[in-house]
N, C-alpha and C positions, 0 to 999 in steps of 0.2 A: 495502421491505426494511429491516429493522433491523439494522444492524453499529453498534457501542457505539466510535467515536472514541479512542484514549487519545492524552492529548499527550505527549510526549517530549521528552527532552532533547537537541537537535540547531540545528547552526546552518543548519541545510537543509530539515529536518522535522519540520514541525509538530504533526501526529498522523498516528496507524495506527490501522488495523479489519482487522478477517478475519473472511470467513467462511468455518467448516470442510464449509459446506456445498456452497456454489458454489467452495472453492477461488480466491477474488477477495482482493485484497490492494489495499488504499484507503489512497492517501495521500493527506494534503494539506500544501501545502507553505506556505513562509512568505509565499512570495510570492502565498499567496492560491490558487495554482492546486491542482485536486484530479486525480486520475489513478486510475485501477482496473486493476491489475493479471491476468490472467487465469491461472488452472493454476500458482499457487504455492502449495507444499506448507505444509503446518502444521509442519515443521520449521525450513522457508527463513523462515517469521514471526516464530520461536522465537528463532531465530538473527537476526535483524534485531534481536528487541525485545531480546536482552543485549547485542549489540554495542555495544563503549567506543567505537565512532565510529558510530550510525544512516547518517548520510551518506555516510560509504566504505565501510558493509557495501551499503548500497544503490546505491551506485555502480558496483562493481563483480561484484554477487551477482546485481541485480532487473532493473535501469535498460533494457538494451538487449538481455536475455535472454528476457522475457516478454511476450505480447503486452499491449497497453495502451492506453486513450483516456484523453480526458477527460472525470471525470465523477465522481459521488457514489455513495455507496453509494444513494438516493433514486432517481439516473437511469440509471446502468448498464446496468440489464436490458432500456429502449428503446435507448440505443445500440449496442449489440454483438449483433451477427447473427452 
């Protein structure tokens, strides 16, 4: 799978991807670790990538609202059944 990484300005997170395909939302964070989001809208993305704070839109918007593992936009699609 190809989703195109952007880095952001965040003291939490380090890049976003989306695909309007799969509806998967791919962070990765500073500390290295990456996460795939599952059934986020292209709106909730929208609204992540203007938010003046990434890390408190994602805090309280993404975080413990959607389901999620860890993993890459590369491995995703083996882990999640």
């Amino acid at each position: 799978m190809s989703v195109q990484m952007q880095y952001v300005q965040s003291s939490n997170l380090e890049a976003v991807g989306y695909s309007r395909k799969t509806e998967r939302l791919y962070i990765q964070f500073k500390s290295g670790a990456e996460w795939v989001y599952n059934g986020v809208s292209f709106t909730v993305y929208q609204n992540l990538m203007s938010a003046p704070s990434k890390g408190k839109y994602f805090y309280y918007n993404i975080r413990d609202i959607y389901a999620a593992w860890e993993g890459s936009p590369d491995t995703d699609d083996e882990l999640f059944i």
